[in-house]
Each structure stands twice: as structure tokens, then as C-alpha cells.
ZAMARGU-4260 file (C-alpha; in steps of 0.2 Angstrom, whole numbers, plus 5000, padded with zeros to 4 digits):
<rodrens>
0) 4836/4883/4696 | 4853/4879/4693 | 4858/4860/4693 | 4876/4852/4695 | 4884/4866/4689
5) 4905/4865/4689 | 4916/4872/4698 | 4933/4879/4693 | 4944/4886/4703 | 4963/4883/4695
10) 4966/4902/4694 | 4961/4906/4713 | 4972/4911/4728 | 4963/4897/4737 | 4962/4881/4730
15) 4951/4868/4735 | 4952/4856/4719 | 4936/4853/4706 | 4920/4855/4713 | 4901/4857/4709
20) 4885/4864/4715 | 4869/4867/4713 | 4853/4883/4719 | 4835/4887/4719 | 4833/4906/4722
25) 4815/4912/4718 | 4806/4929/4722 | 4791/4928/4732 | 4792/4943/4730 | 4809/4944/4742
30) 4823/4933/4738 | 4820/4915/4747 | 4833/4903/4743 | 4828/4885/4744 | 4844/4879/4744
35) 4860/4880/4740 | 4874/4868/4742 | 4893/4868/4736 | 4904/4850/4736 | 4923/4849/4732
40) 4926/4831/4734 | 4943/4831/4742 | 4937/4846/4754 | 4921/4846/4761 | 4903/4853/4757
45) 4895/4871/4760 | 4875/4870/4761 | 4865/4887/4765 | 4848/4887/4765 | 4834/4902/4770
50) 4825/4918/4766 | 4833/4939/4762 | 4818/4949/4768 | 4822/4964/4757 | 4813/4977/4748
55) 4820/4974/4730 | 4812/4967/4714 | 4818/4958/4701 | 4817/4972/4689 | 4831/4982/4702
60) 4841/4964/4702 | 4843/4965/4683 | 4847/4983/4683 | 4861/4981/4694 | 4854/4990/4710
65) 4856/4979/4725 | 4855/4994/4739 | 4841/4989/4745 | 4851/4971/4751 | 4862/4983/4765
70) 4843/4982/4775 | 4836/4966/4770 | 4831/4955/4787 | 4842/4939/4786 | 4832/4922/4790
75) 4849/4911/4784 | 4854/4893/4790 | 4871/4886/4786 | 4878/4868/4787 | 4897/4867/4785
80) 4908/4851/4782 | 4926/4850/4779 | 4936/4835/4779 | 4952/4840/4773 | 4961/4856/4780
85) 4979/4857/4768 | 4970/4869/4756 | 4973/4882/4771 | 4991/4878/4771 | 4991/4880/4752
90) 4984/4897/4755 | 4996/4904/4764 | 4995/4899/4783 | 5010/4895/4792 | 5011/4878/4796
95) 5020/4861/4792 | 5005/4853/4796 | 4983/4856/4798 | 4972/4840/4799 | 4956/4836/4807
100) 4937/4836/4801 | 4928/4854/4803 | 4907/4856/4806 | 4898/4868/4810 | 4880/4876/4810
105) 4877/4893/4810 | 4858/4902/4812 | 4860/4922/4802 | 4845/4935/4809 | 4846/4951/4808
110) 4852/4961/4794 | 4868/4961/4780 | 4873/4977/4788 | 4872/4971/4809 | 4872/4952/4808
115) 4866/4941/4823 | 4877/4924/4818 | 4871/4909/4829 | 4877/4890/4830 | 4892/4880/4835
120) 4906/4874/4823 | 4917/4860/4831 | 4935/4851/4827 | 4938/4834/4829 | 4953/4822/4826
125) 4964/4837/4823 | 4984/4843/4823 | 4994/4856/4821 | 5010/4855/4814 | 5023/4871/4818
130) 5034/4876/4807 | 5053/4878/4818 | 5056/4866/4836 | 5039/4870/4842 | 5032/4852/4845
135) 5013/4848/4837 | 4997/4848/4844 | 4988/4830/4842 | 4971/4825/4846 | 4963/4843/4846
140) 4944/4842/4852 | 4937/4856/4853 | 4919/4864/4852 | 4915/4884/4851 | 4895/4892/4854
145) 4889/4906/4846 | 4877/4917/4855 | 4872/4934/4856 | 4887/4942/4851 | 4898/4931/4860
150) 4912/4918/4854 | 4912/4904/4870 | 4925/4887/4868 | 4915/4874/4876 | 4929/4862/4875
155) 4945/4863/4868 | 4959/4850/4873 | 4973/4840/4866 | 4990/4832/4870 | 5009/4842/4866
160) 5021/4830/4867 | 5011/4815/4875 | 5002/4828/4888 | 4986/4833/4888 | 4983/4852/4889
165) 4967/4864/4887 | 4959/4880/4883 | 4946/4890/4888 | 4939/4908/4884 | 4929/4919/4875
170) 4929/4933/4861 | 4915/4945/4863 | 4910/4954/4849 | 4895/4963/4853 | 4905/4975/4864
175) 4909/4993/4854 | 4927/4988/4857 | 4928/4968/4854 | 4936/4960/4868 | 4943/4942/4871
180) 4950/4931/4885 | 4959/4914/4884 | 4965/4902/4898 | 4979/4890/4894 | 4983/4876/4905
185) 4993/4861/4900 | 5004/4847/4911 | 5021/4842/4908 | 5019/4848/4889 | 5033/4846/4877
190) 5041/4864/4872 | 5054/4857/4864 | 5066/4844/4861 | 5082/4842/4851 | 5097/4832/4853
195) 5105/4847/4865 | 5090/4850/4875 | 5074/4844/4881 | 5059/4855/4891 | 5045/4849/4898
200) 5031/4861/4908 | 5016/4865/4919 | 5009/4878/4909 | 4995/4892/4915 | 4994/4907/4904
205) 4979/4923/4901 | 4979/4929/4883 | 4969/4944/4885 | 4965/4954/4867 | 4956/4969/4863
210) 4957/4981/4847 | 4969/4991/4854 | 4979/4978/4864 | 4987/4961/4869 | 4991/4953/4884
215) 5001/4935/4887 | 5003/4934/4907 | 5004/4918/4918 | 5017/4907/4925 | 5028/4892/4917
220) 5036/4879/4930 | 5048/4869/4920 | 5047/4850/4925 | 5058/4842/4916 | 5072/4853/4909
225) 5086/4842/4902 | 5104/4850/4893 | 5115/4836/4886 | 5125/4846/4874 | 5140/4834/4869
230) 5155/4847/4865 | 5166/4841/4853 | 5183/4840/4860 | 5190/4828/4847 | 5190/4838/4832
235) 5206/4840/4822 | 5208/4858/4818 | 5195/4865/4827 | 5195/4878/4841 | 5184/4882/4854
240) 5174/4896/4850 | 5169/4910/4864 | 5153/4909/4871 | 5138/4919/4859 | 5127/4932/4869
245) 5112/4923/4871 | 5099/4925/4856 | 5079/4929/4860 | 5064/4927/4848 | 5057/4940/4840
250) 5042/4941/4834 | 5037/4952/4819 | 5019/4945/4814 | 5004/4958/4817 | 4996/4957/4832
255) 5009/4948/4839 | 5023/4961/4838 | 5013/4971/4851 | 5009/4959/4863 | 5015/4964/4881
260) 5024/4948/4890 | 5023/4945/4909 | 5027/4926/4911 | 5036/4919/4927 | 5048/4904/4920
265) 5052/4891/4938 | 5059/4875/4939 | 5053/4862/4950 | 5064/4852/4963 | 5077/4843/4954
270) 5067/4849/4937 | 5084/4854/4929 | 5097/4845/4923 | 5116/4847/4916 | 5121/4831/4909
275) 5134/4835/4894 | 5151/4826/4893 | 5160/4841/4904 | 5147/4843/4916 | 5136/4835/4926
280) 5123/4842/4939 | 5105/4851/4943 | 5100/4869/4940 | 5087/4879/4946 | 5078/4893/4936
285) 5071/4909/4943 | 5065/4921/4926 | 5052/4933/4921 | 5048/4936/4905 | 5042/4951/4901
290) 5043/4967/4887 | 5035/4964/4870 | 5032/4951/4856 | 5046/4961/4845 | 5057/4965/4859
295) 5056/4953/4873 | 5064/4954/4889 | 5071/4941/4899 | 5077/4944/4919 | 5082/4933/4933
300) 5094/4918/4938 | 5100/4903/4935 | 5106/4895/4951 | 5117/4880/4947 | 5117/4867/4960
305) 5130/4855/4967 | 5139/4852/4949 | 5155/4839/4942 | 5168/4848/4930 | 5175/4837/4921
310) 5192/4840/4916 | 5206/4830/4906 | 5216/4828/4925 | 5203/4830/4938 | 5185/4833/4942
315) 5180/4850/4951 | 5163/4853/4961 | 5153/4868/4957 | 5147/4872/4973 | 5136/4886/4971
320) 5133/4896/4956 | 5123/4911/4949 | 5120/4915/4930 | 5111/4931/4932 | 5101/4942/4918
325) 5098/4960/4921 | 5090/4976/4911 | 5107/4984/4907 | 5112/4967/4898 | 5098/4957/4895
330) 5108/4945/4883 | 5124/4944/4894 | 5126/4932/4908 | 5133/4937/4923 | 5143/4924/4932
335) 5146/4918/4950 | 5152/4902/4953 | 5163/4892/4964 | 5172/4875/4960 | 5181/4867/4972
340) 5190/4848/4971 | 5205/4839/4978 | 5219/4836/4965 | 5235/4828/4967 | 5235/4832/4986
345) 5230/4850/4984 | 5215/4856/4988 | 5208/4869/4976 | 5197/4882/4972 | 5193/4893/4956
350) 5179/4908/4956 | 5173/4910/4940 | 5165/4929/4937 | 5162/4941/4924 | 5151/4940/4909
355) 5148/4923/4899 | 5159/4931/4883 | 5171/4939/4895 | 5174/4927/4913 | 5184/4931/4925
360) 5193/4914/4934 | 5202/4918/4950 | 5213/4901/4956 | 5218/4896/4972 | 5226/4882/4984
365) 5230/4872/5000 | 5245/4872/5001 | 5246/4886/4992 | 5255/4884/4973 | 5256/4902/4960
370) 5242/4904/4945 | 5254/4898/4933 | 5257/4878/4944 | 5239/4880/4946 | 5233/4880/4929
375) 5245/4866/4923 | 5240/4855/4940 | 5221/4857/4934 | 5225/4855/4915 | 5240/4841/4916
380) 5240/4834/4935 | 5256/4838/4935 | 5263/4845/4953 | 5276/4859/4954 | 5287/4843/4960
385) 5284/4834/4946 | 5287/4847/4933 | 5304/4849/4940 | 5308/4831/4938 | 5306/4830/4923
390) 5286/4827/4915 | 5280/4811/4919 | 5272/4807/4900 | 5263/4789/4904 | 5252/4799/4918
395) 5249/4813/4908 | 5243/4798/4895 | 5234/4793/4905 | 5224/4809/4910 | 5220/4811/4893
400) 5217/4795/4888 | 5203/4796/4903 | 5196/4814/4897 | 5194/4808/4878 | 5185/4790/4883
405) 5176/4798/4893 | 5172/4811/4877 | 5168/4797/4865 | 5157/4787/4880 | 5146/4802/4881
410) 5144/4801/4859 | 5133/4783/4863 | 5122/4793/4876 | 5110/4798/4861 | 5098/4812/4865
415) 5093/4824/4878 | 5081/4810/4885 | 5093/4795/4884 | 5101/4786/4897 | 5116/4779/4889
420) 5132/4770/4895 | 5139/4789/4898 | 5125/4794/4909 | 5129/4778/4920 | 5149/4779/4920
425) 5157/4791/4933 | 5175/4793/4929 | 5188/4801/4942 | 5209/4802/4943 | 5221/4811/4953
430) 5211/4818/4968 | 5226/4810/4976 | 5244/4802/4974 | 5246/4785/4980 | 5264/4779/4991
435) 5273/4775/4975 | 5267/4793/4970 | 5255/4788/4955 | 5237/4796/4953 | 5223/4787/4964
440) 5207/4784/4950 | 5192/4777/4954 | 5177/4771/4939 | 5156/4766/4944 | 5146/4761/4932
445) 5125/4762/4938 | 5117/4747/4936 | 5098/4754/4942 | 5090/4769/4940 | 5096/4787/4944
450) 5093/4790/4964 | 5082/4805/4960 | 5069/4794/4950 | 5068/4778/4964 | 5073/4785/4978
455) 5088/4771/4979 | 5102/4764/4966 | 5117/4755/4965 | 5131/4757/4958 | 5147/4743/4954
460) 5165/4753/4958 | 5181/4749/4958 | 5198/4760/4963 | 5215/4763/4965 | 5219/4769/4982
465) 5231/4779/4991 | 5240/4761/4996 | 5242/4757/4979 | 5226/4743/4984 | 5213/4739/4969
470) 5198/4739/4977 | 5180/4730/4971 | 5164/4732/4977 | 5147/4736/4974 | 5138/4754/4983
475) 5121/4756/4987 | 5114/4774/4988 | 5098/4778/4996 | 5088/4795/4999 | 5078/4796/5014
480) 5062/4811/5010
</rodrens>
């Protein structure tokens, strides 16, 4: 009989704070144990109870031979109760964040050699927090059996982001190479959010996993795929840096490293959105994701739909556009895009190719100007004309002027899910010269919600036309499915 006894635990690898316990073991003449239960206050409790069928003797005990206990018949019940779930983060586990209450009941038959575990252990109220972007999981339920061999989640669910997702599966371990699948479903989930980018996805992936090897496959259709990236276009000193090939994940954990990938990554209608201070528009994403855990592949396109180019003279349409990854450079963009728009009276076009470190930009016009006029009517709105008169310096102060307010604008637009005031301003100058051969602008500010979300919106505009006229009035935009 031991009684209260005190626990102590200040020079283990897995601390679980002052605890205490107490036993009844007696020989009749195997082993039974009454009971035995373990409490740490601030963790949770630990209670076994049952009978060790096993030819040994107490004389064998004190002499220190306990082989007969490798055959002993196991007649074990165990109760387990946790309340507080940091100790594991103290241990070692890497997260920001493990909460919830643990239970569970487990039945042991058989022997200490071949095992026959039985029960259910369940998790309520729990949540994960990742170390890195990755979001958190919140209001984890989830329920697991244990049966003949066999691992089975009952129920598990809980929100990422606001949305619910799920699990379901198996691990099978009765098999003489264990095995496991796992179904992961989730809607419009958070995967990350940051001041630059937001994603949110329908989710359906199989984790197959066996002793020998790994297997991630499904599909990810991007719903809501927001990049709102202000560049900094103000700030003294400071160049623009080249484009950095883009930068995968790796993963280096065991288990993990060897995980082969085959994930198709879409985008919904009007799921993806470029809304960043230079440009403005929709996407749509076309990827697989394939190779390993440590050396992951991604291939595919990017098709960029009708798209503003904001620029400090004029605004240019990206008609269409491809970035496209390949094997030979899975890291490197390549580019195809055409922008056309209307400046000063010429009507112009620019075809971007190349790589995203290296482009290519190939300019031309109607009438037709030389590269060198071309690149100072897109970055001045100056004409050839002009330029031999003599620079006109209050329009091109006014070109920048409208470039840089519309800079800082987009620096009150918060986050990659606000709508601020530079979300709702469109800005343009110079698509034409009005009769006394000044720049025609016109400004709308949005007053409802974007088309895309309410099917209508309206917008309050005013311009300078081609007759000099100032023009007010209020535009009503409807979509018609």
C-alpha cells in the first residue's frame, strides 16, 4: 500500500509541475493492482487499475528477475485526464500554442509482448498554435476508437480562420506493415494572411502513410486569393531592387522530408485578386504541386486577367498575360504579357517576355514614335512635340503629383482584406490632349460595394475632357449573369 506519496519531477525532460499518488499491488499469487492513480494539479490525473497474469513470485521480484513479465496475460484498465497541454510544448513540441482538455479510456488484453489496447481517447475545446504564417486551428472536437488493431477518428473538426474543416481516417496497426489513411476537407479556410497577401481555400487532401512511405495528394481551389502589396515608391535613397526567384518550402522534419506531393492548386471565378498601388486586376491559377517534402516542385500558370498599370503619366491595360513555371526552372517565371492603353493621342502597346529576373519589354505605337519617345511618353507624358518645345514642367508636376497621391492613397488601404479609400479611387491622366493641348484626367471614387460582390455599384466621377469641359456625374455599373 502506498499512500500520498510525492512526486518530483524538477530534474525531468518533461515537466508536468508537483504531483502525488498513491498504489495497492498485492500478489494473489500474480500481480493484481487494485489501483493506482497519479495527480499533478496543474496537468491532469493518470488512474490504471487491473490484474498481470504472470508466472512470477515475489521471491523472483526481490531478486530482480522479471522475465517472466515479457508473457504475463494483461487484464489492465486505464483512465486518463488532462486539462492542461503546455507541458508538451515545454518538451520539445513545435508549437506557439496546444490547449484543450484530453480523456480517454483505454482496455489492455493480451500480453506485455503483443498488446491488444482498446477504448477511445477524445479532445475537446482544443487549439493549435503554429509556429511561422500558418493560421491556428480553434475549436478542435475530435473523438478516435480503438479496436482490434485499428486507430478510427470518429469525429474530428474545427474552424481555421473562421471556417469549419474536418478529418477523417484511420491508422492500422495490426497489419505486418502498419498503414494509415487520412481525408482532409475544409471550406474557405484561412492559409495565410499578412499585410501583403491574403488565401483562402476549399481544401480536399489524402494523407496516405505506411512504414516505408508517405503520400499528400488532393486538390486546393483557392477562394479568395487577395495581393495588396504597397511598393514603396517614396522612399529617399532607395532603389528598386530586381525581382528574387521565387522561394519554396522545404521541409527537413523526418517523415516529412520524404513525403511525395501531388496537389492540384486552382482558383475560382474572380477568386484572385491584384490590388497593390501599381496594379490593379484578377488572376487565375493553374498549379500542381508535386516532388517531395524537401524538395518540392511547383508547375503551371498564372493567367493574369484584364489588368491597370498604373504609372506616374498614364494607366496601361494588361490584356492578357501568362506567368508560367516549368521543370527546367521551377523557380523562374516565364513571362507573357501584353498592355495596351491610350496616351497623349497614341495608342500603345508593350510586350513584356523573358524571365521575372531578366524581362524582356518590346514597345510600340499608333502613330508610330522610336523606343527612346516611347519610354519618355509612358514615363513623362511628354510627346516628341512637346519635348521639342521645350518640357512642359507644370504637366509633368502634375503626372507626379497624380502618381505619388495616388502612392500615399493606397498607404490608408490597411491590409490584404481592407477596403480603403485607395481601393475605391480610380485615378487616370493623359489618355488624351484636350484643344488647348493640356492632358484630359478623369477621378471616380465608389460609393457601394465592388461590382463583383453585389452584382451592381456606383461610382461618383468627375473629368476634364477633350473640350476642355469639367464634367460631373454619378455611374452606375451593373453585371447581368
Amino acid at each position: 500500500d502506498l499512500q500520498h506519496w510525492e512526486l518530483d519531477d524538477t530534474a525531468s525532460s518533461f515537466p508536468l509541475g508537483p504531483g502525488s499518488g498513491s498504489a495497492r499491488l498485492r500478489f494473489d499469487p500474480a500481480p493484481v493492482l487494485d489501483y493506482a492513480r497519479m495527480e499533478w494539479p496543474a496537468w491532469g490525473a493518470v488512474q490504471v487499475a487491473g490484474r498481470i497474469e504472470a508466472p512470477l513470485w515475489l521471491d523472483q521480484l526481490l531478486q530482480g528477475d522479471v522475465s517472466g513479465l515479457a508473457h504475463s496475460e494483461l487484464a489492465l484498465d486505464t483512465q486518463l485526464e488532462v486539462n492542461d497541454l503546455t507541458p508538451l510544448i515545454d518538451a520539445g513540441v513545435a508549437l506557439r500554442r496546444l490547449e484543450g482538455r484530453v480523456a480517454a479510456q483505454l482496455a489492455w488484453r493480451g500480453s506485455l509482448t503483443h498488446p491488444e489496447p482498446s477504448g477511445w481517447i477524445e479532445w475537446q475545446a482544443g487549439s493549435l498554435g503554429f509556429l511561422g504564417a500558418m493560421p491556428s486551428l480553434a475549436e478542435i472536437q475530435a473523438r478516435a476508437q480503438l479496436a482490434d488493431g485499428r486507430l478510427t477518428i470518429e469525429q474530428c473538426r474545427g474552424e481555421l480562420g473562421s471556417a469549419p474543416w474536418s478529418v477523417a481516417g484511420y491508422w492500422d496497426f495490426s497489419a505486418p506493415e502498419p498503414h494509415g489513411q487520412f481525408q482532409m476537407r475544409g471550406a474557405d479556410v484561412l492559409l495565410t494572411r499578412s499585410q501583403d497577401l491574403r488565401l483562402r481555400a476549399d481544401m480536399d487532401l489524402a494523407l496516405e502513410i505506411s512504414a516505408s512511405s508517405r503520400r499528400l495528394s488532393g486538390e486546393v481551389l483557392l477562394t479568395d486569393a487577395r495581393y495588396a502589396r504597397r511598393h514603396e515608391l517614396l522612399t529617399p535613397g532607395k532603389r528598386s531592387a530586381r525581382p528574387a526567384p521565387l522561394q519554396m518550402f522545404s521541409l527537413s522534419e523526418p517523415g516529412l522530408a520524404e513525403m511525395a506531393l501531388d496537389v492540384k492548386i486552382r482558383s475560382g471565378a474572380e477568386a484572385a485578386q491584384i490590388d497593390s498601388n501599381i496594379a490593379q486586376g484578377g488572376a487565375r491559377a493553374d498549379f500542381h504541386l508535386g516532388g517531395t517534402g524537401r524538395s518540392p516542385e511547383l508547375t503551371g500558370a498564372l493567367f493574369i486577367e484584364p489588368t491597370r498599370v498604373l504609372l506616374p503619366a498614364t494607366t496601361l491595360t494588361l490584356t492578357t498575360g501568362t506567368a508560367t513555371l516549368d521543370r527546367r526552372e521551377p523557380l523562374l517565371p516565364r513571362l507573357d504579357l501584353q498592355l495596351e492603353g491610350r496616351v497623349r493621342g497614341y495608342d500603345v502597346s508593350a510586350r513584356i517576355g523573358g524571365s521575372l529576373t531578366i524581362p524582356t519589354t518590346d514597345l510600340s505605337s499608333v502613330p508610330p514614335l522610336s523606343h527612346e519617345d516611347l519610354v519618355l511618353l509612358i514615363a513623362s507624358g511628354q510627346t516628341p512635340q512637346e519635348r521639342e518645345g521645350g518640357l512642359d514642367r507644370n504637366e509633368a508636376a502634375r503626372s507626379l503629383a497624380t502618381f505619388f497621391g495616388r502612392d500615399i492613397l493606397a498607404g490608408l488601404g490597411g491590409d490584404a482584406g481592407g477596403d480603403g479609400i485607395a481601393e475605391r479611387i480610380e485615378w487616370q491622366t493623359g489618355t488624351d490632349l484636350t484643344r488647348s493641348g493640356a492632358a484630359t484626367s478623369e477621378v471616380s471614387l465608389r460609393l457601394t460595394r465592388e461590382i463583383k460582390q453585389s452584382g451592381r455599384s456606383m461610382y461618383l466621377r468627375a473629368e476634364r475632357d477633350v473640350y476642355d469641359r469639367i464634367n460631373l456625374g454619378l455611374r452606375f455599373l451593373f453585371r447581368v449573369d
